[in-house]
PDB file of N, CA, C and O in Angstrom, chain B, residues numbered from 101:
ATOM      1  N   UNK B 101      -1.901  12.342  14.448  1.00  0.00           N
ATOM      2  CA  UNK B 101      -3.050  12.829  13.719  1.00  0.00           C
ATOM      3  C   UNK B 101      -4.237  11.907  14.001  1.00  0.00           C
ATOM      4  O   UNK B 101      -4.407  10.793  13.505  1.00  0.00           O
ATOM      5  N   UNK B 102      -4.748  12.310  14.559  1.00  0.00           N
ATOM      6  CA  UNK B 102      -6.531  11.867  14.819  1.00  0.00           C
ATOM      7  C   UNK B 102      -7.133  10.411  13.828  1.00  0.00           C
ATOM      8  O   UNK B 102      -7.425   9.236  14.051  1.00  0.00           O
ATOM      9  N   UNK B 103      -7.078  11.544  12.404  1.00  0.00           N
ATOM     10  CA  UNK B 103      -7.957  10.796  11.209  1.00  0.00           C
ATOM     11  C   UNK B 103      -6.694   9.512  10.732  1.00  0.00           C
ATOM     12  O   UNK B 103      -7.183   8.551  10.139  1.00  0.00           O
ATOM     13  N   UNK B 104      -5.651   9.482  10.888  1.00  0.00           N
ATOM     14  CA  UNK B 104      -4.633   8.541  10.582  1.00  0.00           C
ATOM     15  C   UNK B 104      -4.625   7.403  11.579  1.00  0.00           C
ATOM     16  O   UNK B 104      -4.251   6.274  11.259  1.00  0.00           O
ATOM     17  N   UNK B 105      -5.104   7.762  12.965  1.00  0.00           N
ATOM     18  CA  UNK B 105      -5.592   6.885  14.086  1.00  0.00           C
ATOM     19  C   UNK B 105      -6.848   6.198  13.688  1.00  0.00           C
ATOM     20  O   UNK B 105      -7.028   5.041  14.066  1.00  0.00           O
ATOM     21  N   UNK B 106      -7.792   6.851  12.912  1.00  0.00           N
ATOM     22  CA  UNK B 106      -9.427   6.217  12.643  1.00  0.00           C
ATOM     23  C   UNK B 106      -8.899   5.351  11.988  1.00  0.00           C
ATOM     24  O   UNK B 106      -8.943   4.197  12.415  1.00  0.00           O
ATOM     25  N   UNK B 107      -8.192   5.666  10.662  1.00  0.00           N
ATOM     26  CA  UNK B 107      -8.135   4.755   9.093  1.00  0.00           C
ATOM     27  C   UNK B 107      -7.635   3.882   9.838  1.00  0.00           C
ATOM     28  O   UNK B 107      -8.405   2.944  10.044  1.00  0.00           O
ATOM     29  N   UNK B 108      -6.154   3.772  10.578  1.00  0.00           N
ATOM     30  CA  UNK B 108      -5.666   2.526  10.986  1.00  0.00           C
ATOM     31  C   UNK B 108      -6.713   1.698  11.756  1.00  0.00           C
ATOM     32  O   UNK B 108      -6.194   0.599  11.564  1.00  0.00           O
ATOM     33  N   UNK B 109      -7.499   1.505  12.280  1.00  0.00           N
ATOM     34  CA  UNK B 109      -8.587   0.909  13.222  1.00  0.00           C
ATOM     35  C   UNK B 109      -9.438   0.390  12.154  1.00  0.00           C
ATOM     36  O   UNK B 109      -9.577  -0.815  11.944  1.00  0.00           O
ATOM     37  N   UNK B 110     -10.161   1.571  11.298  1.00  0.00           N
ATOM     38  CA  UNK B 110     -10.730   1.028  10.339  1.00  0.00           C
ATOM     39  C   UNK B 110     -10.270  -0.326   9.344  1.00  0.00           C
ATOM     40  O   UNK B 110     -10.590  -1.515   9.320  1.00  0.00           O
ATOM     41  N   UNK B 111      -9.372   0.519   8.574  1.00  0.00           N
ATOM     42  CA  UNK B 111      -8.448  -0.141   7.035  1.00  0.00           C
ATOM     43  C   UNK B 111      -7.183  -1.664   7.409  1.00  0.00           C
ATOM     44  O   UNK B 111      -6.999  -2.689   6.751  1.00  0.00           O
ATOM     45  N   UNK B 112      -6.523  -1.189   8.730  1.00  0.00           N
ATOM     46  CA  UNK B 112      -5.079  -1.910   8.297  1.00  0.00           C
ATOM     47  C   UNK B 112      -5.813  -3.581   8.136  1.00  0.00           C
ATOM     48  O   UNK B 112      -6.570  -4.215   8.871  1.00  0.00           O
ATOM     49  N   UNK B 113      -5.291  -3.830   7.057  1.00  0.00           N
ATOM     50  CA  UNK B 113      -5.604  -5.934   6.831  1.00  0.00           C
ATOM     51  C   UNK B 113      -5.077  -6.055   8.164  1.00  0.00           C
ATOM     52  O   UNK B 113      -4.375  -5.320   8.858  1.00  0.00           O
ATOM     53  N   UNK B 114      -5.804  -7.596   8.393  1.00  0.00           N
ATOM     54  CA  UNK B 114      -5.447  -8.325   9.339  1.00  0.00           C
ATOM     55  C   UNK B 114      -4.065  -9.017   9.544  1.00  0.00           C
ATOM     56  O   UNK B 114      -3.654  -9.548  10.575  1.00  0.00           O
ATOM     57  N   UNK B 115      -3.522  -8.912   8.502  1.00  0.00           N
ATOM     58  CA  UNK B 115      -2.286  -9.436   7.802  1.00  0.00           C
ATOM     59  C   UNK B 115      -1.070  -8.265   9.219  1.00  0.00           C
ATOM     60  O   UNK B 115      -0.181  -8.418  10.057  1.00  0.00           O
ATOM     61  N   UNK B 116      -1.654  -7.540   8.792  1.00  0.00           N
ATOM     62  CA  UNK B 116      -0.858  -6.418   9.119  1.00  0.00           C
ATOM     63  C   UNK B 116      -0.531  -6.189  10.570  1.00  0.00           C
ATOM     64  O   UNK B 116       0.465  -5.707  11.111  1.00  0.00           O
ATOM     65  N   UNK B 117      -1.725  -6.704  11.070  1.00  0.00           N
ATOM     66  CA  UNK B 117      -2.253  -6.172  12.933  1.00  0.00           C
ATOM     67  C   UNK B 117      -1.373  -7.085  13.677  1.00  0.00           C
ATOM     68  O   UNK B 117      -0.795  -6.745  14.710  1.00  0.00           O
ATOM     69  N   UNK B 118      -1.256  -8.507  13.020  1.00  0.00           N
ATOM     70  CA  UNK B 118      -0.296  -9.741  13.294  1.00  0.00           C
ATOM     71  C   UNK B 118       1.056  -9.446  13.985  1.00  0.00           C
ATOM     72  O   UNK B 118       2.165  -9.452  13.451  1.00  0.00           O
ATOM     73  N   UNK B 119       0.722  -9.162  15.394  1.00  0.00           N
ATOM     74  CA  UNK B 119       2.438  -9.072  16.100  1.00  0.00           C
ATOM     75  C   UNK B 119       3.365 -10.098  15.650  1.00  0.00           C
ATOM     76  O   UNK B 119       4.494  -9.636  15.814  1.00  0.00           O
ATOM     77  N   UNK B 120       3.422 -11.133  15.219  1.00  0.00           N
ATOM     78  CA  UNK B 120       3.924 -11.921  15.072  1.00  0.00           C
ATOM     79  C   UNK B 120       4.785 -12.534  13.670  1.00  0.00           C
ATOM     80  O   UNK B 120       5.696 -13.355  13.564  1.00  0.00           O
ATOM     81  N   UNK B 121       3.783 -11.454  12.364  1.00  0.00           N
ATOM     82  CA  UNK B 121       3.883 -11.520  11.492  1.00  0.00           C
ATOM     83  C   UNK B 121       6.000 -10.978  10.764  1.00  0.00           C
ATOM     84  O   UNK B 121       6.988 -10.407  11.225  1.00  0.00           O
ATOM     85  N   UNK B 122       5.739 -11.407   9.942  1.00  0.00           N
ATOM     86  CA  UNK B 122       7.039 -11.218   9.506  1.00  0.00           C
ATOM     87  C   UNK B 122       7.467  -9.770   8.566  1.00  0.00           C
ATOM     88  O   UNK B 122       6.832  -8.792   8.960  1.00  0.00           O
ATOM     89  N   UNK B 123       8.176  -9.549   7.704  1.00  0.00           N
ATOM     90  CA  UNK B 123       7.981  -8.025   7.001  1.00  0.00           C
ATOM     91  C   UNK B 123       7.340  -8.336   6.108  1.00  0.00           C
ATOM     92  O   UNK B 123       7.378  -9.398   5.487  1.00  0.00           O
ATOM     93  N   UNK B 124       6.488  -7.174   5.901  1.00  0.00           N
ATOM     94  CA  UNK B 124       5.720  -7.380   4.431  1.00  0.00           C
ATOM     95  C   UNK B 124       6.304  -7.512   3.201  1.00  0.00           C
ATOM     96  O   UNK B 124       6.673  -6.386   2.865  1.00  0.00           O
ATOM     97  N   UNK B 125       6.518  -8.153   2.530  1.00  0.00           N
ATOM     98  CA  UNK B 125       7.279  -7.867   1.069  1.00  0.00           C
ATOM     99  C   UNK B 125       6.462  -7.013  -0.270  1.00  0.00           C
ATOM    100  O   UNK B 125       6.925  -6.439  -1.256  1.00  0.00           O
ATOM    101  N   UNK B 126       5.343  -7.186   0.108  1.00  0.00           N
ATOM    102  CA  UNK B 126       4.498  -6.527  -1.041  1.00  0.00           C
ATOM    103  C   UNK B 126       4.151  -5.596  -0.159  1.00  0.00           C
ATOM    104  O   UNK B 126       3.614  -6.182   0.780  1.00  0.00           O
ATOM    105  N   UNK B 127       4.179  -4.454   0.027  1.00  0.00           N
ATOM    106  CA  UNK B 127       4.099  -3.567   0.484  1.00  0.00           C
ATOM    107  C   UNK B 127       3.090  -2.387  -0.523  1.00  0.00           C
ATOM    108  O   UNK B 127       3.306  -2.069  -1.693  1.00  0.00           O
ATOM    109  N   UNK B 128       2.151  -1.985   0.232  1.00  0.00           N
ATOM    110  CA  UNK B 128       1.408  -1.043  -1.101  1.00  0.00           C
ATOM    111  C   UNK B 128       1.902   0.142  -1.493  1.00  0.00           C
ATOM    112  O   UNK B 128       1.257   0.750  -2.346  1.00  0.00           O
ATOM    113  N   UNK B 129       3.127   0.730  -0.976  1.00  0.00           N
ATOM    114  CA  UNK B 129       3.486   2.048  -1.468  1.00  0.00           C
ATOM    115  C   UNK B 129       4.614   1.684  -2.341  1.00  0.00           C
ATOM    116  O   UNK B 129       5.341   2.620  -2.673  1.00  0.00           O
ATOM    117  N   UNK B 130       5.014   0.053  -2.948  1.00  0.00           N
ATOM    118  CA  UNK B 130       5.975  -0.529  -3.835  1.00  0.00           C
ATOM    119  C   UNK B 130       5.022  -0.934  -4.547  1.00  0.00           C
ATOM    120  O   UNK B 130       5.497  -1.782  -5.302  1.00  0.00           O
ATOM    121  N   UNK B 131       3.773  -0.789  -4.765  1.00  0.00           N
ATOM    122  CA  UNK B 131       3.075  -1.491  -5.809  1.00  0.00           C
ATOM    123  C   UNK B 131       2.486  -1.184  -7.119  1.00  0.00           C
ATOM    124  O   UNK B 131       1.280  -1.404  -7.234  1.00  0.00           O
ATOM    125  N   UNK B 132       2.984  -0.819  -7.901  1.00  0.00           N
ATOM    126  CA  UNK B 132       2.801   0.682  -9.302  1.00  0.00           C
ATOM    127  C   UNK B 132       1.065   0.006  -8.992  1.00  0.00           C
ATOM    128  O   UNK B 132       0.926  -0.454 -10.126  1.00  0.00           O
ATOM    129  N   UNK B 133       0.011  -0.275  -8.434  1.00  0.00           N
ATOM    130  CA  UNK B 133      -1.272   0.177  -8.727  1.00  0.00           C
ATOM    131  C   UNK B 133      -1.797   1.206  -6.953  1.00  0.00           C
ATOM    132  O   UNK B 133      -2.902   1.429  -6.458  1.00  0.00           O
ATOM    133  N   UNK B 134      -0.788   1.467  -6.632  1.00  0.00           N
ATOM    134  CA  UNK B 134      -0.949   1.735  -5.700  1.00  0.00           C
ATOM    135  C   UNK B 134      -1.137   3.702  -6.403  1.00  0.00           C
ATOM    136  O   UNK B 134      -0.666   4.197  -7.427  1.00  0.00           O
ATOM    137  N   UNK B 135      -2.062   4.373  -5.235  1.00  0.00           N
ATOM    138  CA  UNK B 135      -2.089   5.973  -5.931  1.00  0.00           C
ATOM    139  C   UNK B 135      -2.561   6.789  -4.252  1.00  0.00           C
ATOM    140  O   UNK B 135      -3.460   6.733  -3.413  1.00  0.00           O
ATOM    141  N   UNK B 136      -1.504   7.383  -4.467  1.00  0.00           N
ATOM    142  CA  UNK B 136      -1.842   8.463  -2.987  1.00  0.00           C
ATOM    143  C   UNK B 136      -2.391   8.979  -2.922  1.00  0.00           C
ATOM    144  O   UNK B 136      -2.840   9.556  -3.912  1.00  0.00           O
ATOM    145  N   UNK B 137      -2.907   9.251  -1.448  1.00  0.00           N
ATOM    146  CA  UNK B 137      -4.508  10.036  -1.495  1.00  0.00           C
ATOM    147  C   UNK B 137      -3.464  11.717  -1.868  1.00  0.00           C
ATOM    148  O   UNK B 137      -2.253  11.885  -2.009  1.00  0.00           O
ATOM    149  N   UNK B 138      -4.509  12.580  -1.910  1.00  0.00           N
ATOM    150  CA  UNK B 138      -3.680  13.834  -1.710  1.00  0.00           C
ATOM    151  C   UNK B 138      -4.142  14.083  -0.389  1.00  0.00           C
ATOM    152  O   UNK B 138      -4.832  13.501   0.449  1.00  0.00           O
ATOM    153  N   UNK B 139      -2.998  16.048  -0.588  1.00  0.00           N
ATOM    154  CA  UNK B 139      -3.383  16.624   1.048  1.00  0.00           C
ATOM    155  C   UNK B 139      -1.963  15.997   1.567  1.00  0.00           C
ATOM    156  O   UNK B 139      -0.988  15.476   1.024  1.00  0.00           O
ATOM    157  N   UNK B 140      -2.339  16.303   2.839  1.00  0.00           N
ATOM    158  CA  UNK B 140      -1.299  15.544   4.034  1.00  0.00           C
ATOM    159  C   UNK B 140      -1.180  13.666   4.508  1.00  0.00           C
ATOM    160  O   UNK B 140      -0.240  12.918   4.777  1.00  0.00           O
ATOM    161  N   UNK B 141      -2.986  13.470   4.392  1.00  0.00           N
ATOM    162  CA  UNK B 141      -2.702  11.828   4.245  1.00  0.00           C
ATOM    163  C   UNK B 141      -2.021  11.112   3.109  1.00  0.00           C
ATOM    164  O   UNK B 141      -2.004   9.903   3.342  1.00  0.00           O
ATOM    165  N   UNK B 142      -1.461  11.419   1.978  1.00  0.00           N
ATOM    166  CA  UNK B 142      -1.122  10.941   0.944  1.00  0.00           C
ATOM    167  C   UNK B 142       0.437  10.905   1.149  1.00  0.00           C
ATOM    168  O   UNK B 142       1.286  10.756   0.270  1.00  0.00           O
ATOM    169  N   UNK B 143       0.642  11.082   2.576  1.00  0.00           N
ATOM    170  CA  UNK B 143       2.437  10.836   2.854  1.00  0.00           C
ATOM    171  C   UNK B 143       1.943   9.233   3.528  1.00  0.00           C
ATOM    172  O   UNK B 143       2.970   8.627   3.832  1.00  0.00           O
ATOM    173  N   UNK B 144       1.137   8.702   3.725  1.00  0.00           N
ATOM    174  CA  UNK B 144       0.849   7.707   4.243  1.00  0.00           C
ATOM    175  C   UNK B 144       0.084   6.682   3.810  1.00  0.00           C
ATOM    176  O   UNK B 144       0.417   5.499   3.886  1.00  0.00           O
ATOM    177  N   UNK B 145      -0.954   7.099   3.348  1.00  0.00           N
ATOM    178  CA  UNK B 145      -1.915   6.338   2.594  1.00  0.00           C
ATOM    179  C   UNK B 145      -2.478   6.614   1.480  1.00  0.00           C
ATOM    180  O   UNK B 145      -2.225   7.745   1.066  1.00  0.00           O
ATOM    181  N   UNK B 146      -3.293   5.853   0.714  1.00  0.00           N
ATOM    182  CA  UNK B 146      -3.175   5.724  -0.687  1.00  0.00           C
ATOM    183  C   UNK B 146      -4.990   4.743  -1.071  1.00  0.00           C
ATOM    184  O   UNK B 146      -5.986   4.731  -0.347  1.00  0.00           O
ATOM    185  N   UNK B 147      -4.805   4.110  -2.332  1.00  0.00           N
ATOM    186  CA  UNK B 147      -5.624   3.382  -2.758  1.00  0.00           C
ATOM    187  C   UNK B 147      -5.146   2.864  -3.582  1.00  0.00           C
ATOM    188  O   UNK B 147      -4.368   3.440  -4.342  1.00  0.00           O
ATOM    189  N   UNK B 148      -5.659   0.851  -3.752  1.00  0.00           N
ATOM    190  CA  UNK B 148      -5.344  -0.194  -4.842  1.00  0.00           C
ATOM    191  C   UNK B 148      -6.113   0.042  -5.972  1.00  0.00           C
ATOM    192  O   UNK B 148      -7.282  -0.333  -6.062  1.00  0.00           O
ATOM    193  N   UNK B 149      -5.608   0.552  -6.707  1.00  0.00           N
ATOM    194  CA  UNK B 149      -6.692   0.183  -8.440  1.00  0.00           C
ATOM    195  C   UNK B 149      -6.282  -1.156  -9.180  1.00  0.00           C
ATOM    196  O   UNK B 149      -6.230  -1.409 -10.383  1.00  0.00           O
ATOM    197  N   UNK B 150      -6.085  -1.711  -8.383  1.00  0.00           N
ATOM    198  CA  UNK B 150      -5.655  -3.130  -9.643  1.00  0.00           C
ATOM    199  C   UNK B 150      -7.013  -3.874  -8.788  1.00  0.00           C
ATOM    200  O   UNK B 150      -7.172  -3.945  -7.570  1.00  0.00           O
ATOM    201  N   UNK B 151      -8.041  -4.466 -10.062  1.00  0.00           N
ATOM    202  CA  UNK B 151      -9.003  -4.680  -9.327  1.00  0.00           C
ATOM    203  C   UNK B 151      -9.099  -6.165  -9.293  1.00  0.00           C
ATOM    204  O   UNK B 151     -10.214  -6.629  -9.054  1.00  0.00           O
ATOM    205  N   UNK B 152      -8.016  -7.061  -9.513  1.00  0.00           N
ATOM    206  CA  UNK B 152      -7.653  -8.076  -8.977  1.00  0.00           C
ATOM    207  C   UNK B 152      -7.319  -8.006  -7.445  1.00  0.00           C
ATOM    208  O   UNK B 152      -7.835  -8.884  -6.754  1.00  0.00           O
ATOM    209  N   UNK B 153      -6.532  -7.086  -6.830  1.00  0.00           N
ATOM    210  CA  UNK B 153      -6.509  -7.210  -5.371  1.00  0.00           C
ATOM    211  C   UNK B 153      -7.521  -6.867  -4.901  1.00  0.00           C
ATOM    212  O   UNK B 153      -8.404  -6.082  -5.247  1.00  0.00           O
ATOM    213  N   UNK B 154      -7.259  -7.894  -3.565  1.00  0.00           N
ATOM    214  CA  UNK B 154      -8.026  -7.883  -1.940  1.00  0.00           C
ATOM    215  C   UNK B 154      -8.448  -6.840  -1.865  1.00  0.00           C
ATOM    216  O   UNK B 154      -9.671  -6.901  -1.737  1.00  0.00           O
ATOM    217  N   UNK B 155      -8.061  -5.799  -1.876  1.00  0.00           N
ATOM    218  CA  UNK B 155      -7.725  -4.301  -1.348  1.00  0.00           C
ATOM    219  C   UNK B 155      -8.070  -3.421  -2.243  1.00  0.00           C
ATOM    220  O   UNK B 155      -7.870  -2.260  -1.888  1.00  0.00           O
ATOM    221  N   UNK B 156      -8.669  -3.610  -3.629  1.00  0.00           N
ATOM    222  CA  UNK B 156      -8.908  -2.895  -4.477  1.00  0.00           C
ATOM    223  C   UNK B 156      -9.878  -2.049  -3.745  1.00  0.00           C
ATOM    224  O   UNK B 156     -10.677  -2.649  -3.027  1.00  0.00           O
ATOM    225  N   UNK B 157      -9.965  -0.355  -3.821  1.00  0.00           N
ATOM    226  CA  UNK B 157     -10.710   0.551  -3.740  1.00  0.00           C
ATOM    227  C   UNK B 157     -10.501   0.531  -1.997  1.00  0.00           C
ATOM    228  O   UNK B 157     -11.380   1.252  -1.525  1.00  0.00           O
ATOM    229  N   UNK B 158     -10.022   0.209  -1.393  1.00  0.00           N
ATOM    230  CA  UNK B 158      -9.805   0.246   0.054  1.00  0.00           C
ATOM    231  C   UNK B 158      -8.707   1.554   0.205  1.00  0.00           C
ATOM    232  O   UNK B 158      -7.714   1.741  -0.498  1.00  0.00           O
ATOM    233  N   UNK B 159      -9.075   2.193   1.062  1.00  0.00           N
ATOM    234  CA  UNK B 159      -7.640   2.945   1.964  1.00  0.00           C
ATOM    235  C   UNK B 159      -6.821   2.022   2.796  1.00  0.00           C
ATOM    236  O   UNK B 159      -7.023   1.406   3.842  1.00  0.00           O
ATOM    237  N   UNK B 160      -5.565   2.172   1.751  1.00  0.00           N
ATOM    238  CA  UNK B 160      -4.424   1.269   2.379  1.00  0.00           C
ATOM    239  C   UNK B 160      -3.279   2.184   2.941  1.00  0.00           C
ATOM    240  O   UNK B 160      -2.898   3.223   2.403  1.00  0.00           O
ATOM    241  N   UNK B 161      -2.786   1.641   4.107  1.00  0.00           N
ATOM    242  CA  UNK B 161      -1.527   2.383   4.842  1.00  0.00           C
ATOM    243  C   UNK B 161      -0.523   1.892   3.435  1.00  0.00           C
ATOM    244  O   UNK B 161      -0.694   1.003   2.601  1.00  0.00           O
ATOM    245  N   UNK B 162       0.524   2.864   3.611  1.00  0.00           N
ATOM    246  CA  UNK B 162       1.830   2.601   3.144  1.00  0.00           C
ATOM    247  C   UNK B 162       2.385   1.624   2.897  1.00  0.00           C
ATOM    248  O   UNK B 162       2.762   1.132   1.833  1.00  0.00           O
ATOM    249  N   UNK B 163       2.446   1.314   3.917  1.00  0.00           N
ATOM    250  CA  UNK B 163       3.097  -0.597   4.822  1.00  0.00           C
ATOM    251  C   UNK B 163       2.463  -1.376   4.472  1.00  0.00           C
ATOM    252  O   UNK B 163       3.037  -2.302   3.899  1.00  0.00           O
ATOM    253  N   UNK B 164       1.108  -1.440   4.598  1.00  0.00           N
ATOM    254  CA  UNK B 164       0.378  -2.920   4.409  1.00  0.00           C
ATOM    255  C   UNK B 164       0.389  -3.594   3.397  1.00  0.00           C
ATOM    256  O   UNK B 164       0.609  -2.946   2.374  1.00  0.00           O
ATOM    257  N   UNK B 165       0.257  -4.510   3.291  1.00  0.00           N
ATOM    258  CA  UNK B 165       0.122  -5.268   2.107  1.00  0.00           C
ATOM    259  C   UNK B 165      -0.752  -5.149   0.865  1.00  0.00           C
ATOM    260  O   UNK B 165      -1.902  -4.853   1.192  1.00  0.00           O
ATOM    261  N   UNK B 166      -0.656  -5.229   0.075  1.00  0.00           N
ATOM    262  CA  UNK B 166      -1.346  -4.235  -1.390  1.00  0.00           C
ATOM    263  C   UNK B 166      -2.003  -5.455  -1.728  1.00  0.00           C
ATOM    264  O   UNK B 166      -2.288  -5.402  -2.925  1.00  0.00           O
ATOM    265  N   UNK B 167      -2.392  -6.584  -1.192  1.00  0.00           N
ATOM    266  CA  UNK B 167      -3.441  -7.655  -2.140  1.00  0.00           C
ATOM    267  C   UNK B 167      -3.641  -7.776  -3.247  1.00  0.00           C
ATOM    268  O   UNK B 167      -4.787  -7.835  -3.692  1.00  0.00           O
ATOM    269  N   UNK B 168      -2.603  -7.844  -3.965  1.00  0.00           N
ATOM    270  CA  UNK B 168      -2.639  -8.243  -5.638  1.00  0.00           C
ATOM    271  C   UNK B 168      -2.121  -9.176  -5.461  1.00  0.00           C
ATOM    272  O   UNK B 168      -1.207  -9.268  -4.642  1.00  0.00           O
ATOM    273  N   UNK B 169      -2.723 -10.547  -6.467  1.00  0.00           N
ATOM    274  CA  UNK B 169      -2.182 -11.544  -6.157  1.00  0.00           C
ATOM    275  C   UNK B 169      -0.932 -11.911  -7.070  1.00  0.00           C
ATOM    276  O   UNK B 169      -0.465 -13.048  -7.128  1.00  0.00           O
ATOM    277  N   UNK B 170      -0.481 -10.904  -7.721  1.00  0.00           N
ATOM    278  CA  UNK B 170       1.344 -11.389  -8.719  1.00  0.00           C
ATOM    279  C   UNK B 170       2.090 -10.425  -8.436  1.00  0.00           C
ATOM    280  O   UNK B 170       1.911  -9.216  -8.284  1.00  0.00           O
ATOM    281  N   UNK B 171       2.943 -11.099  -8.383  1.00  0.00           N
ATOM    282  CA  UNK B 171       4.308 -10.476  -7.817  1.00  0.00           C
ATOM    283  C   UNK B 171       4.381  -9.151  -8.570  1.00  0.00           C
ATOM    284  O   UNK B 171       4.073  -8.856  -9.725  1.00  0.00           O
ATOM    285  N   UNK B 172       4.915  -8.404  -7.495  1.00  0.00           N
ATOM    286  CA  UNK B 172       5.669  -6.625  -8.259  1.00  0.00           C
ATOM    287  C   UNK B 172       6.651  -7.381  -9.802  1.00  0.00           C
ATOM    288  O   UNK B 172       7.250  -8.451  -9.682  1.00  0.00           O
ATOM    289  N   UNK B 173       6.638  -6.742 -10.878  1.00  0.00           N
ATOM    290  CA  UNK B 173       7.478  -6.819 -11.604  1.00  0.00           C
ATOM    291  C   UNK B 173       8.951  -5.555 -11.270  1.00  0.00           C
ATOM    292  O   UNK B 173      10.059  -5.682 -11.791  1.00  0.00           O
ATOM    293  N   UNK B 174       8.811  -5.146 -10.922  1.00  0.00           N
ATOM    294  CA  UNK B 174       9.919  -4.066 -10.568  1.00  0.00           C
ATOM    295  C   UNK B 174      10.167  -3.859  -9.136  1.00  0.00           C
ATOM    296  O   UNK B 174       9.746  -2.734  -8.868  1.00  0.00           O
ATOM    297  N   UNK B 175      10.474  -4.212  -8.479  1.00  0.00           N
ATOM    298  CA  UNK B 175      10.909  -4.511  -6.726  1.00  0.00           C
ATOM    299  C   UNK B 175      12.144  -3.958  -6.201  1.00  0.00           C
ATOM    300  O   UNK B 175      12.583  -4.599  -5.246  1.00  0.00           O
ATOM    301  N   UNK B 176      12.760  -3.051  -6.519  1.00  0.00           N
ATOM    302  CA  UNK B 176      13.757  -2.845  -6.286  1.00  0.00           C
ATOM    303  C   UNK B 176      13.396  -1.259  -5.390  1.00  0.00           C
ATOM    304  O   UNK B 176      12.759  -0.375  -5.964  1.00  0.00           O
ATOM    305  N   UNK B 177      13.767  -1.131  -4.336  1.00  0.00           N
ATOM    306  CA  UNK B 177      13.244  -0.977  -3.200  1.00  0.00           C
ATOM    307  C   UNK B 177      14.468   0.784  -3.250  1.00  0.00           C
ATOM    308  O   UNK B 177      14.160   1.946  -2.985  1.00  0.00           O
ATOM    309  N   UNK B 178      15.629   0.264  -3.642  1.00  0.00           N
ATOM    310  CA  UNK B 178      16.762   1.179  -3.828  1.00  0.00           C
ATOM    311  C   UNK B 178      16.368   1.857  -4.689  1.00  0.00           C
ATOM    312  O   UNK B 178      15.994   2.873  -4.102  1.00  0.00           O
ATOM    313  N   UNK B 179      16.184   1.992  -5.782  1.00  0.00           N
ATOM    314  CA  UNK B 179      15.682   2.835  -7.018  1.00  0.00           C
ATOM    315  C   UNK B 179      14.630   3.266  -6.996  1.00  0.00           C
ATOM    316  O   UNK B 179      13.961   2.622  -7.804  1.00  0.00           O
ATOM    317  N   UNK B 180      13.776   4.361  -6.311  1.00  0.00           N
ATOM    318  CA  UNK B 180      12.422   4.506  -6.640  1.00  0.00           C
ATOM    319  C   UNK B 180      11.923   5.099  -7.882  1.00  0.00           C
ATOM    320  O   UNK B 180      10.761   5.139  -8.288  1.00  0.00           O
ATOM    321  N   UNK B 181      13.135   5.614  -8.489  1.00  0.00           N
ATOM    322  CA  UNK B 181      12.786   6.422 -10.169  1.00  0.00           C
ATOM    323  C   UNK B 181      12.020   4.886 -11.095  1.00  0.00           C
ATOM    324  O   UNK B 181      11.112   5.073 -11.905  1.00  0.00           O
ATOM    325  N   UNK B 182      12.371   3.961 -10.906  1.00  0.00           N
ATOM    326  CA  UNK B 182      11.481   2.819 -11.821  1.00  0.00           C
ATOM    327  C   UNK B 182       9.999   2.368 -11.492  1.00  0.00           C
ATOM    328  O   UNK B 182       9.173   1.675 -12.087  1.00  0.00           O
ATOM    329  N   UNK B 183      10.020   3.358  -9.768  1.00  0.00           N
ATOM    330  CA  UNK B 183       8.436   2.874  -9.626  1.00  0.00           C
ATOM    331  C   UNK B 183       7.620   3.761  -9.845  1.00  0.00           C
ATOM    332  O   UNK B 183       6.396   3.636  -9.833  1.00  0.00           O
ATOM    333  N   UNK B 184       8.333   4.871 -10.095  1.00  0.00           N
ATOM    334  CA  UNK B 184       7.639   6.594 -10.634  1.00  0.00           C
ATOM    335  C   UNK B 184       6.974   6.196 -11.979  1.00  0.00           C
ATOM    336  O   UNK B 184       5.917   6.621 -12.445  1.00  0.00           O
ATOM    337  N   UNK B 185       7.879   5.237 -12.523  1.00  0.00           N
ATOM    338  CA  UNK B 185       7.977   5.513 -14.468  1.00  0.00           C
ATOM    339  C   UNK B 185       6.796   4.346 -14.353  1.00  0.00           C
ATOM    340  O   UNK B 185       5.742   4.608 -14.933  1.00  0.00           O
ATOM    341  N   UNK B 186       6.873   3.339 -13.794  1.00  0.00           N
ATOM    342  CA  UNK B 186       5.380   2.281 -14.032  1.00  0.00           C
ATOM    343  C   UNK B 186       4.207   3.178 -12.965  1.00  0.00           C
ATOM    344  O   UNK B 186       3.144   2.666 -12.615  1.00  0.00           O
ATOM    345  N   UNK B 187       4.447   3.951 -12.737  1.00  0.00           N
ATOM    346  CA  UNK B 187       3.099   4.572 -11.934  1.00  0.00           C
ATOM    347  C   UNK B 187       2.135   5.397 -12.981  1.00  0.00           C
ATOM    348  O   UNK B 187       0.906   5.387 -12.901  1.00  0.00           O
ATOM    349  N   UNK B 188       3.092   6.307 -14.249  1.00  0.00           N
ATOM    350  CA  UNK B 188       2.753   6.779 -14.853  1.00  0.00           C
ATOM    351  C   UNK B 188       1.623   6.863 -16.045  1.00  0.00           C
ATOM    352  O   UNK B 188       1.513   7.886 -16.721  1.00  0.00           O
TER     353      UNK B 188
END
């Protein structure tokens, strides 16, 4: 998809572009302030409302890192029904 090629060029942190870098652990589609765009980009990307993060009001990929600076309280990666219920 074209416009999923722009955003990445545009949006992905630098964090992210890092061949070298390791896995992300905070990941923005694990981050209850994280909110999907709609449509078809919203299988991919999203936006930070916690306006403590880096990234607040940015289009963030899935993957990248969500720039809030405290840890997920709910991280459990296996269960996604607990990240539904803090999204709410």
């Amino acid at each position: 998809m074209e416009i999923h090629e722009l955003l990445c060029n545009k949006w992905l942190s630098d964090y992210f572009k890092q061949e070298d870098r390791d896995f992300i652990e905070k990941q923005a589609l694990h981050c209850p302030f994280y909110v999907p765009l709609e449509g078809e980009l919203g299988s991919d990307w999203g936006v930070i409302v916690n306006p403590e993060s880096t990234r607040f009001g940015l289009p963030t990929f899935e993957h990248d890192f969500c720039g809030c600076p405290h840890k997920h309280k709910v991280g459990d990666q296996d269960n996604p029904d607990e990240w539904k219920k803090l999204k709410k």
